[in-house]
N, C-alpha and C positions, 0 to 999 in steps of 0.2 A: 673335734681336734683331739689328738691322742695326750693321755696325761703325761707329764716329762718330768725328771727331777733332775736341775741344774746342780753338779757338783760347783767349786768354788774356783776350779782347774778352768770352768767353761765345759767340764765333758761334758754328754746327754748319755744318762744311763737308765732306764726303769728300774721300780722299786719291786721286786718279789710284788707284794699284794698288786698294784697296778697291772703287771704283767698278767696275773690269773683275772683279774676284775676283765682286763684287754682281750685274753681268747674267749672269756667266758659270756662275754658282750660280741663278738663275732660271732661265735659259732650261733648265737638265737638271731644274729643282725641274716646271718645267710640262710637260717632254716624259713626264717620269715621271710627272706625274697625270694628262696625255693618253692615255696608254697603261692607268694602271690603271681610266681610266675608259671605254674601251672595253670591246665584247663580248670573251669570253677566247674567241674563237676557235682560236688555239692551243692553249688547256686542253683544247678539246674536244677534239682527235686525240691526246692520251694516255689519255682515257678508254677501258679497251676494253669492247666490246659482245660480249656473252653473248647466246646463245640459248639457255633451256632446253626441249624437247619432252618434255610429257607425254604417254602412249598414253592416259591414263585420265584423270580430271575433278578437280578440285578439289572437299575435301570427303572423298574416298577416303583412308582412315589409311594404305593402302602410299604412296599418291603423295604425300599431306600428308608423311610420314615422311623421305621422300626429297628432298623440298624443303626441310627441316628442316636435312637433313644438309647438303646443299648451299651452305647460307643460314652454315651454321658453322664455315664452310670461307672464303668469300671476305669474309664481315663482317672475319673477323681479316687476311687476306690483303692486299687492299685495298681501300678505301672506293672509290674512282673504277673502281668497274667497274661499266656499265650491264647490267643484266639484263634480258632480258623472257622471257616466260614465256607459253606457251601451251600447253593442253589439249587436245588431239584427243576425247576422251570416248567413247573404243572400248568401253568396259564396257555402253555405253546404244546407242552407236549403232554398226555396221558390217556393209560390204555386200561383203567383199572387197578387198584391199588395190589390186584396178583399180577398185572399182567406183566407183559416184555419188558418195557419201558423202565420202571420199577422195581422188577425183580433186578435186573442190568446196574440200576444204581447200588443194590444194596451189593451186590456181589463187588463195585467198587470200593464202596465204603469199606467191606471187609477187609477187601485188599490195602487199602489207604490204611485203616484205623486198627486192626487188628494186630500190629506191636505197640500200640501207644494207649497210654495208660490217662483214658481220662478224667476230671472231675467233674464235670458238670455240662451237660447238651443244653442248651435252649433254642426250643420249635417254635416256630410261626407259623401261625394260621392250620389248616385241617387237615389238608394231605402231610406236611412234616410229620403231624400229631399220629395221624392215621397206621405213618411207615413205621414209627417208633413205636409204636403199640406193639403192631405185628414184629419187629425186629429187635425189640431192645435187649432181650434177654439171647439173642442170638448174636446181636452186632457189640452189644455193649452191657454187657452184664454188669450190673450195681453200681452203675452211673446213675443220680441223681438227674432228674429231667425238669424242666421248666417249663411249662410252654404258653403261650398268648396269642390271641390273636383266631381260636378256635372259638365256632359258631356252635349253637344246639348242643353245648354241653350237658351228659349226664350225666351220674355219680356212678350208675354202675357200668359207663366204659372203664373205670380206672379197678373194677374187679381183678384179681389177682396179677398184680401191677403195683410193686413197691416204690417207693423211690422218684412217685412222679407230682409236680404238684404245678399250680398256673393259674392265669389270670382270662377268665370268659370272655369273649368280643361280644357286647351286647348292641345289635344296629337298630337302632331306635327308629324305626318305621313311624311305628305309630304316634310318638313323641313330636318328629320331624312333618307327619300330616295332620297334625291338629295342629300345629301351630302355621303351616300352611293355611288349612282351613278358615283358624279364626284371623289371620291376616288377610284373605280373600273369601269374606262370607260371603258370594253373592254367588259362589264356584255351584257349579254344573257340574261338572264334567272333570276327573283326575287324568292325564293322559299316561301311561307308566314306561319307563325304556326301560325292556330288559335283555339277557344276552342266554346262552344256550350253555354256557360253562356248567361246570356241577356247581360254583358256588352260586351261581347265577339260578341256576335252577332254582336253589334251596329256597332262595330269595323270593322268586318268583311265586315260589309255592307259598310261601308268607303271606304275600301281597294279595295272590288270589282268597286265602285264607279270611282276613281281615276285608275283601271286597264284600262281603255279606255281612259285618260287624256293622258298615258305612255307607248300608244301601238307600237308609233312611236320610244320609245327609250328601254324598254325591256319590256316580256312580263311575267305579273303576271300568281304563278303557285301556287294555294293553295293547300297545301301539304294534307287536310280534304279535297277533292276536292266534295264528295256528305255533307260535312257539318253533320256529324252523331258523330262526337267526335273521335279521336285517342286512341289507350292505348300510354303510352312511350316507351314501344320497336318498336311498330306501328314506330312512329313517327321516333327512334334512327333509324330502318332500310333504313326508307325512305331518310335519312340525306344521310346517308352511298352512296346513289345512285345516287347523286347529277354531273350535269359535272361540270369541270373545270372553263367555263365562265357561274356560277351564284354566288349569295349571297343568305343570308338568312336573311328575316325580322322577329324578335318575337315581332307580336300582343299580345298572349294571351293563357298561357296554365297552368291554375289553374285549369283544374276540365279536368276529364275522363272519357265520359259514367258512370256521377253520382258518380265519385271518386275525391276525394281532392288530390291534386298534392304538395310533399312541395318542393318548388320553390329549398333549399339550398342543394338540393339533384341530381333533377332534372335539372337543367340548367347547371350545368357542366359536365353533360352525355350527354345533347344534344351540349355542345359545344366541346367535346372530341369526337362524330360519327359526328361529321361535317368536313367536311375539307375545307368548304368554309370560308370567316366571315361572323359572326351575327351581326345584328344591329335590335335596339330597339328605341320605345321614354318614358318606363319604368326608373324610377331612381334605384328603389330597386333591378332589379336582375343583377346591376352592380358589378363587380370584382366577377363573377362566370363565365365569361368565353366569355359574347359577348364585342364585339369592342366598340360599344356606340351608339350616335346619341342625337339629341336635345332631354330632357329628362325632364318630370314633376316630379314633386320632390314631394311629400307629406311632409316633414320636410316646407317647405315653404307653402305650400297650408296650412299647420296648424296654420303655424305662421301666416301666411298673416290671415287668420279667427282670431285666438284670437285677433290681433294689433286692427282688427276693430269692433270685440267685445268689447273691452278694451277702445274704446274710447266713444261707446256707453253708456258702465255702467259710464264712467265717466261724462256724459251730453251730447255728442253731438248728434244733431237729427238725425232720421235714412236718412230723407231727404237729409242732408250733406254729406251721403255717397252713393252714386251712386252702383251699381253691378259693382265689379272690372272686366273688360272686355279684361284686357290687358294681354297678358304672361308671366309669370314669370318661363319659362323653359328655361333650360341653354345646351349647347353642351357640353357632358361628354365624355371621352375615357378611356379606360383599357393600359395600358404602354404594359404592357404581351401581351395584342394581337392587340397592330400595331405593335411589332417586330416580333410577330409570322406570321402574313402576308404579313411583308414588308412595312408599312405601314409610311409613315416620316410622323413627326410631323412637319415641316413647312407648308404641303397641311391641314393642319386644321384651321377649322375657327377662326377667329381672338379674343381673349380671351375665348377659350377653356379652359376645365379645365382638368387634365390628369393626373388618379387616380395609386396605385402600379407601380411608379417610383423606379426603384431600387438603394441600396446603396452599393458601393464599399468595400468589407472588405478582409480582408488576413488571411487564416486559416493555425493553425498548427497544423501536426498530429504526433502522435508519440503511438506508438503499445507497450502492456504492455503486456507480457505471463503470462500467469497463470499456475503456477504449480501444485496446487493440487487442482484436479477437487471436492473434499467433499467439501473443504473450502470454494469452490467458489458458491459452491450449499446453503451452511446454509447461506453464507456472504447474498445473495440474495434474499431467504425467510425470512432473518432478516430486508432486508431493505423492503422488502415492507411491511412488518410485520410493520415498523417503521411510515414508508408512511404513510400508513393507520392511525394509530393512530394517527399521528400530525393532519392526515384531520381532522379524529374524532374531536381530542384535540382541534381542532384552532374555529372549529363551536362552539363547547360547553362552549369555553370559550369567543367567540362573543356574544353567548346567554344570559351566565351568565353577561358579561362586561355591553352589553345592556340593562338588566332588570337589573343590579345595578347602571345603569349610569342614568337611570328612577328614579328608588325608592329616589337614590341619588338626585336628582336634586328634585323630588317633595319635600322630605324632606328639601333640603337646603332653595327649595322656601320658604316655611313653618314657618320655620325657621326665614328665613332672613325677611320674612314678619313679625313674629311676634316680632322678636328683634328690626326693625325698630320702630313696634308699641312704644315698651317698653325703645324706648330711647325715642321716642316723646311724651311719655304722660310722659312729666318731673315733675309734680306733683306727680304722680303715681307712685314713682319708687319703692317705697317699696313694692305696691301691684306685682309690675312684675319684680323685684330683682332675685327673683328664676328663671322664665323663662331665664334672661341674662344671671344667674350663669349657668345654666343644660342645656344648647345649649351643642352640642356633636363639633361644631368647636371652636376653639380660635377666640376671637373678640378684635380688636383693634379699639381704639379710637385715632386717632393722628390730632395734629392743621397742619398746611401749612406746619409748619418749621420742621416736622419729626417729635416731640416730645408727647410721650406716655402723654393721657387724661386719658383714664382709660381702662383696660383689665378687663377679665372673668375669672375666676379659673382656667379653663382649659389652657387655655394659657398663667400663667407665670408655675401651676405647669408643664405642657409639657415640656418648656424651662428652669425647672429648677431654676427658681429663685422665690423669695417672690415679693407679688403685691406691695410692696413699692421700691424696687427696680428698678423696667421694670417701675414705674412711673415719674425715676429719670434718664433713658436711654433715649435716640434718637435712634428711628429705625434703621437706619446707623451700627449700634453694631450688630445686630442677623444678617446682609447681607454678606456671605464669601466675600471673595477678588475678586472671579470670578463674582458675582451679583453685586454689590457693583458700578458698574462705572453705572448701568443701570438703579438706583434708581430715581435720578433727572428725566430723562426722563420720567418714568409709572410715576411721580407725577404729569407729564405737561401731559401726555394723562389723568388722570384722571379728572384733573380741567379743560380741552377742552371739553370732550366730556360726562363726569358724572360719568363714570363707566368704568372699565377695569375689564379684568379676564385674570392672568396668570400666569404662573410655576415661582418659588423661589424654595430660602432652607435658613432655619434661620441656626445657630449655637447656639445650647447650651449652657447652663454655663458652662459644663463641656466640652465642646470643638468639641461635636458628633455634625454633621452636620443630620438636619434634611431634607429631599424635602418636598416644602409645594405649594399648590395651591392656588391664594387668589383672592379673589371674592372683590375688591374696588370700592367703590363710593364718591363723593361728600354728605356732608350732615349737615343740620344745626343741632347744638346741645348748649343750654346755652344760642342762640343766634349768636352763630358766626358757620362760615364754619371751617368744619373738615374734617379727612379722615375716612370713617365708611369702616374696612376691615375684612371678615370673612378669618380666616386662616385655612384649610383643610390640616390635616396629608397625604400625599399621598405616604409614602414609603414604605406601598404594593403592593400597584399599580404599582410600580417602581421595587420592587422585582420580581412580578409576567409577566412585561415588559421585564426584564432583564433573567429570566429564560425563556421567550418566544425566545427570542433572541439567546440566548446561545443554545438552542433547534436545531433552523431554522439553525443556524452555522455547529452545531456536523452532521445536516441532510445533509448538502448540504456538507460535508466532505466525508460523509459513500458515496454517490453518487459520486463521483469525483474517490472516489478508487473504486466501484464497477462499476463503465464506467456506472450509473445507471441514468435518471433523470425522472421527470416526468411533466404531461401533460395534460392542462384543457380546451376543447373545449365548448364556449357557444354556444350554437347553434341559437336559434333565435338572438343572438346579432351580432353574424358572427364572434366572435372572437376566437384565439384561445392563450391559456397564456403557455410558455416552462419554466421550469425548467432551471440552468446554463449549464446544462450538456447536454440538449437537444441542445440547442445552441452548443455546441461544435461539440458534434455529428455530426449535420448537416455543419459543417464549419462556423459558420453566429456568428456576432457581436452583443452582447446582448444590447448594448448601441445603435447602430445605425439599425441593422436589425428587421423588424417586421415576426414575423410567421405566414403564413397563411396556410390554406389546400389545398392550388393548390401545394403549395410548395412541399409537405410529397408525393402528389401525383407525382409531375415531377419527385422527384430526386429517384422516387422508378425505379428499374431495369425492363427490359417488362417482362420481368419472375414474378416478384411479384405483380405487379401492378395491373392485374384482380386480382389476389387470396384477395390482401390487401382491395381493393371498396369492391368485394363482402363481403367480413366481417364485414367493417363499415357498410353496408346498411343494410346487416341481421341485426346486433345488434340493429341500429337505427328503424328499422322493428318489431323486436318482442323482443326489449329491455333483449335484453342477450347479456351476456360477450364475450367477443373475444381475442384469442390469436393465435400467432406465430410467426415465424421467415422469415426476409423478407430481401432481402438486394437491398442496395442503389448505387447510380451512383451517387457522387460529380460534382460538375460542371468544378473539374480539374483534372477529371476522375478517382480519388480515388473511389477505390470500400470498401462499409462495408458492415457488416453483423448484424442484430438488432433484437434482443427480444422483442417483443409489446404484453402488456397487456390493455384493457380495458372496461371498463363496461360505461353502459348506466343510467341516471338518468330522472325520467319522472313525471308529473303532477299528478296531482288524476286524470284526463282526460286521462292520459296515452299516451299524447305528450310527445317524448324528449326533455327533454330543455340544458341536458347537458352530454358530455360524455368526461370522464377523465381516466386515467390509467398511465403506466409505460413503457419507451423503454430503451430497454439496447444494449450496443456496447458488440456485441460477437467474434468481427473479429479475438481478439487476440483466441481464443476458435477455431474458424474455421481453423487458419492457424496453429494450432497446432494439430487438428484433421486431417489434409491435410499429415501434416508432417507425423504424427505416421502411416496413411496407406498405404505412400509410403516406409516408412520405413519397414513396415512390409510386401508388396508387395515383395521387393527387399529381405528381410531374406526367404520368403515362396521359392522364383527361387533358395536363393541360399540353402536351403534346399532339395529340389528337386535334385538336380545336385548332392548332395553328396548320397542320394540314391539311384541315378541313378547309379551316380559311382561305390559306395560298391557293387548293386547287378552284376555291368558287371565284378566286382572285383572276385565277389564269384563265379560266372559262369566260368571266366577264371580259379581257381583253382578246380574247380568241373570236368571242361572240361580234367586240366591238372592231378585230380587223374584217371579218367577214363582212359587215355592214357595210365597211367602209370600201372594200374590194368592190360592190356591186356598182359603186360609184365612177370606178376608174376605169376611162376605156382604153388605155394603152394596154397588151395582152402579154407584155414582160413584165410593167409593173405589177400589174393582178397577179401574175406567177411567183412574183420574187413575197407579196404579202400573205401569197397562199402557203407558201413555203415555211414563213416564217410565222402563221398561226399553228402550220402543222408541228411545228418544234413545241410550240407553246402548247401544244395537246396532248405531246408526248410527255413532256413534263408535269403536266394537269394531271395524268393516267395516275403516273406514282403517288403524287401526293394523296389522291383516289385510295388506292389501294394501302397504302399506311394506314392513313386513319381506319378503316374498314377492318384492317389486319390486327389479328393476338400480339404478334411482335411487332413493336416499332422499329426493329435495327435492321430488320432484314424483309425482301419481298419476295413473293413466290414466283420466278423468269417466265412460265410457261404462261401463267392468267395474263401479266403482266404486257407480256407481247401478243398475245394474241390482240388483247384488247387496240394495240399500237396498229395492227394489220389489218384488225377490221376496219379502224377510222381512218388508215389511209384505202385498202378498199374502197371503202366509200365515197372519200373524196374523187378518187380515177375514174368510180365505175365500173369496175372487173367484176362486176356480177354477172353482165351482160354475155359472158363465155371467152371474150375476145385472149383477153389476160386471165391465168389462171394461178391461185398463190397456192402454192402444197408448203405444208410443213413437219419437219419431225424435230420436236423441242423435245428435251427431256426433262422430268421434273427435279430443276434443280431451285434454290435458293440463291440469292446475291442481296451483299450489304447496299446499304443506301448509297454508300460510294461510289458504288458499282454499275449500278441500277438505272444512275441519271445519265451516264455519257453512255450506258448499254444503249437505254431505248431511244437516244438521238441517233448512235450510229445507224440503228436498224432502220430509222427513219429513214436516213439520209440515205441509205442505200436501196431500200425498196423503193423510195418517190422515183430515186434517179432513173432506175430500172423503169418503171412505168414510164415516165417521161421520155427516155431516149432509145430503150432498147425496140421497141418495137413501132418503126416510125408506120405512114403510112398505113395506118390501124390494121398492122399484121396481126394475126392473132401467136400466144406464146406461152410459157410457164415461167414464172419466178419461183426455186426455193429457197428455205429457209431453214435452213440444220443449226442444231445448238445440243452442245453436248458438252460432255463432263469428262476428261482424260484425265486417270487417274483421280485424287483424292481435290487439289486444290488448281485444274487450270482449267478454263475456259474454251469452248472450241467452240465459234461463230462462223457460218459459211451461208452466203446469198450470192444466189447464182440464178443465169435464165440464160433463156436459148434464141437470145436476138442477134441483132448485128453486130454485136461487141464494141469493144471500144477501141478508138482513133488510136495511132500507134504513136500519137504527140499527146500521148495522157499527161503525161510527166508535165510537159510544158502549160498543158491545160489548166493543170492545179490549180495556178495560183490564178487563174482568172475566173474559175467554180467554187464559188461558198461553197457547197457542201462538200465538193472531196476535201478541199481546206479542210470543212469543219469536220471530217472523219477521219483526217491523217489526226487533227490537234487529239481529240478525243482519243484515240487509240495512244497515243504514247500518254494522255493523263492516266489510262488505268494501266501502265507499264504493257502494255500490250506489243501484237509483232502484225503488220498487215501484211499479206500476199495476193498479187493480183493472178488471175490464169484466163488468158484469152482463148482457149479453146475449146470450139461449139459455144460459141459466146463469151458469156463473161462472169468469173465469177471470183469474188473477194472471201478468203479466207482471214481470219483473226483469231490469235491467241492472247490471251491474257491471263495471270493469275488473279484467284478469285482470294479477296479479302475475307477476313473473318468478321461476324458483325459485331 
């Protein structure tokens, strides 16, 4: 606030000194925010620039490891150091450290690096090392070099080579096979996997070296034995064939006759066809399935490079740091495979370290039926329907959170830089009055003791009250009851350490609690220290937190009832994240148990286990979705049954880097499918047996008219009892043929009736030439429905025929057509070439059972009857055919 001297009039006039103290305090208030409102060009020349050379690709666990370590080293060290990072990708590509390949790179490099000035390269491993030998003093003259991770180090590669210094990869072969040895003294036989790369070679050439060292205690057997490269099933079969008394050492198997191998794939195939242990002096393809062995680590070969990078940039001479010559490889084990081999941990060497230790947990199961399989069906495509969106939803709202948490923050910067300006050019407050007013947060001014100096528009109108009021308050008053004991405290971090930032909530005049974020500093104002706080509205933020929330709840509910959870594999990270319910599923403690994919793999049943790999590999192979049904082995031998859905996600390179999906418990679904087909098993026998029955039922009464017929000598009665066992035979037929038959609902028409035509045949005598039955039935099927007033009418019409059409033992032809028009009607037609029928049919009816019993029967199965007297007689019938 600008100094004033009230005359006694009331006027406002300034005083001579005041005046000059006023411009001469502006004019440094605006060279200072001339300046900070410049580009920092000076900033930028204390930034220093890093180069990292990789020999190998990103993606690669040694190189990723060793970026790791690097990255752990100067985070803490200092934040203004520019890094860039580039991959050479020697593992996929190389043609000679002269060749195309190579030369191509450096000519980029030139192009990239040749205006930039840098301080400090750090190489990995032997081809970076190799390029930079040959190129340093071309690409990058009097840069300082670091490098690690370089094999067969000797003192006179760095011959006329300033400026370079590093840390040896020492791979403890021999370290890792004696301690093999004395943990399997009874070994025969070493089996060795090596690969055709130059470092592989190198290796290899080691290995062979040392086979003569070890001839007296086992005898090396390189599994490449003419050294031309393996594929991996090459390799998986050769495991497979392994005796009893060997082990297996993994050298080296990244690359295939020219194919890249990805190790997270591959090393738990070769340690699943082995049935020996493996042992390595690799750290990266640990907890995929070998035993261990002393192990170079690249997380540490990184760090160890940046630690003595780091001390370089900071002055000490490269002189003072010698080539780090010493090891820094440690003895590592897998817990899973010393108990899978027998293996105590007391025979291990002394400060081992001994990785997937497992934790003890207690699971409960309990089995929930599902009654209505619809409901179960939508409940499922609802939730993954749900799933899905929340994934969507939680990215999109990272994205957006992110670029507002940017925008936000440049702005606030902006902001707070320029309202600082405008409290400090205290001459000038009128010129920058607007700026303090139209800030979008509430600013408070408070001295030590809490008490409001001065606030911005926005912040008494937010809270509700006039700026002469909140002038006349202590802080203390807008802090609920729950913030309120924590004030004194952020007021003693603020005056320790300058600046705090952190979550409140004022209260209103009217009593609404607000949440607010506040942004405090220390700061002189008038002359004396104050508290300069920027107050941020944040209950959207809060809303839109607490709808997040209530989201992730309702989802993780719908999963609990639908036995539903889901499941996020990283792949280059090795990790893999479960859902609550996937934890349950699998029995495992979500507070103390970790998931891994050995795990999903163990506790799958042998029956699922190939079908379950080969789906992960295809999809991870040609990045397509995979689904089915697989079931598991608990480790306290509860058996379930699980629905697995998932998809592959992949680079613009078209590497996976992640694959996530959905598994559901169907066990209750299984044991109720189990149930309903024994159940229905058990109804089909006892189905069966009551057809069986009826028809030996209807046979014994068929058997007992015919008995009884030979008794009767009136020649209507015998006809009317023959007539009416023949019904009963017809009936006998079907129930015959059900029980006999795969389906009970339905009969096969064509067996059906013949069988009905042979045993009237037989009854007539039409063998004899006189009568002759042709038929054309086509193969169709009819419901039980169908089937009993079928084979009566056919009766009833063929007896009739024999009986009346051809009197006077003319001789004749009956047929018999049955066919299928279109999809669902029936077409019946019995016809012969006798003397037809009376042209008082009609009146006949009702005094002939059987045309009676063929009119009833035709309108039971909804049918149409047709009679046609010409050249005889012959009855047409339609009817639609039921479904069984």
């Amino acid at each position: 606030m600008s100094l004033m001297i009230y005359n006694d009039d009331k006027t406002i006039c300034p005083s001579r000194e005041n005046v000059i103290r006023h411009r001469f305090i502006s004019i440094i208030c605006l060279a200072i925010f001339f300046m900070l409102s410049l580009p920092a060009e000076g900033s930028a020349a204390k930034i220093k620039k890093i180069l990292v050379l990789h020999s190998y690709h990103q993606g690669l666990v040694w190189t990723d490891d060793i970026m790791e370590g690097i990255y752990s080293v100067f985070n803490k060290y200092d934040p203004d150091i520019d890094i860039n990072v580039e991959y050479m990708d020697t593992k996929r590509h190389f043609d000679d450290h002269v060749g195309e390949y190579l030369t191509g790179l450096r000519d980029i490099y030139k192009i990239k690096y040749g205006g930039m000035k840098l301080d400090m390269i750090i190489a990995s491993d032997d081809n970076a090392f190799q390029f930079l030998l040959l190129h340093h003093n071309d690409l990058f003259p009097g840069t300082p070099i670091v490098f690690c991770g370089v094999n067969n180090f000797e003192n006179k590669m760095l011959t006329g080579h300033e400026h370079i210094n590093g840390v040896i990869e020492f791979l403890d072969q021999k370290a890792s096979l004696d301690i093999a040895l004395k943990l399997h003294p009874d070994t025969e036989e070493m089996a060795i996997i090596t690969e055709t790369s130059s470092s592989g070679s190198v290796n290899r050439t080691i290995l062979e070296v040392m086979a003569d060292e070890y001839k007296d205690r086992v005898k090396f057997i390189f599994l490449d034995k003419d050294n031309t490269g393996l594929t991996l099933q090459e390799l998986l079969d050769k495991l497979r064939q392994l005796p009893k008394k060997s082990i297996v050492y993994y050298s080296d198997f990244l690359r295939s006759r020219g194919k890249y191998i990805i190790q997270e794939t591959a090393v738990p195939q070769i340690s699943r066809a082995s049935n020996r242990p493996i042992y390595t002096h690799y750290d990266e393809i640990m907890g995929l399935g070998v035993v261990g062995g002393k192990l170079v680590s690249g997380k540490s070969h990184g760090r160890k490079a940046a630690e003595m990078a780091a001390d370089i940039l900071r002055g000490s001479p490269m002189s003072s740091l010698p080539v780090y010559k010493e090891s820094i490889n440690a003895y590592t084990f897998d817990y899973q495979q010393l108990k899978r081999f027998g293996i105590d941990e007391k025979d291990l060497p002394e400060g081992s370290e001994v990785i997937n230790t497992p934790f003890s947990f207690y699971s409960k199961y309990k089995h929930l039926v599902w009654a209505a399989s619809t409901m179960f069906s939508f409940l499922v495509i609802s939730l993954i329907a749900i799933s899905m969106n929340v994934r969507k939803r939680k990215k999109l709202e990272e994205e957006l959170r992110n670029s507002y948490n940017t925008l936000e923050q440049k702005v606030e910067e902006r902001t707070r830089d320029l309202s600082i300006a405008n409290i400090a050019l205290k001459s000038s407050e009128e010129k920058y009055h607007d700026l303090f007013e139209s800030a979008t947060d509430a600013i408070f001014i408070l001295d030590l003791e809490g008490n409001f100096i001065n606030v911005n528009s926005i912040a008494y109108t937010r809270l509700g009250y006039t700026k002469e009021e909140m002038l006349s308050m202590h802080v203390s008053k807008l802090d609920p009851p729950e913030f309120a004991p924590k004030v004194p405290a952020r007021m003693a971090e603020i005056r320790e350490k300058g600046i705090a930032i952190f979550e409140s909530a004022h209260i209103r005049k009217d009593g609404t609690v607000m949440p607010v974020e506040i942004n405090a500093r220390m700061y002189e104002y008038s002359g004396k220290k104050v508290y300069l706080s920027f107050i941020r509205d944040i209950s959207m933020r809060k809303k839109v937190e607490n709808a997040l929330r209530m989201s992730e709840k309702r989802l993780s509910r719908a999963e609990a009832i639908a036995h539903l959870g889901n499941w996020e594999w990283d792949i280059p990270a090795r990790t893999l994240a479960w859902s609550k319910e996937v934890y349950r599923l699998y029995g495992m403690n979500q507070e103390k148990d970790h998931p891994h994919y050995d795990i999903v793999i163990d506790t799958l049943s042998p029956e699922s286990r190939d079908a379950f790999i080969k789906a992960v590999e295809d999809a991870l192979t040609y990045a397509k979705p995979f689904e089915g049904e697989y079931s598991l082995i608990l480790p306290d031998g509860t058996r379930k049954f699980t629905h697995t859905m998932g998809e592959v996600s992949c680079d613009a390179e078209g590497r996976p880097l992640k694959m996530f999906g959905i598994v559901q418990d169907i066990t209750g679904r299984k044991i109720m499918e189990n149930q309903i087909r024994a159940s229905l098993k058990e109804k089909e026998v006892l189905l069966r047996e009551i057809h069986h029955r009826v028809k030996n039922n209807m046979t014994v009464i068929s058997s007992m008219l015919a008995l009884h017929s030979r008794l009767i000598k009136s020649d209507q009665d015998r006809q009317m009892l023959d007539e009416a066992r023949a019904r009963i035979k017809a009936m006998a037929i079907i129930h015959e043929k059900l029980y006999q038959s795969g389906d009970m609902s339905k009969i096969n028409a064509s067996d059906y009736l013949r069988d009905i035509l042979k045993e009237i045949s037989s009854s007539y005598a039409v063998n004899n030439g006189r009568i002759v039955v042709r038929t054309d039935i086509q193969d169709i099927t009819l419901s039980i429905d169908d089937a009993m007033p079928f084979g009566l009418i056919i009766n009833e019409l063929v007896t009739n025929a024999m009986k009346h059409a051809f009197p006077e033992l003319r001789q004749g032809e009956i047929k018999v057509n049955i066919s299928l028009n279109g999809t669902n009607e029936v077409s019946l037609s019995v016809s012969d070439n006798g003397v037809g029928v009376p042209d008082d049919i009609e009146s006949r009816k009702s005094a002939s059972l059987g045309l009676s019993l063929v009119d009833a029967l035709v309108r039971q199965v909804r049918g149409e009857l047709k009679l046609h007297k010409d050249n005889g007689t012959r009855f047409h019938i339609t009817f639609p055919r039921r479904q069984s």
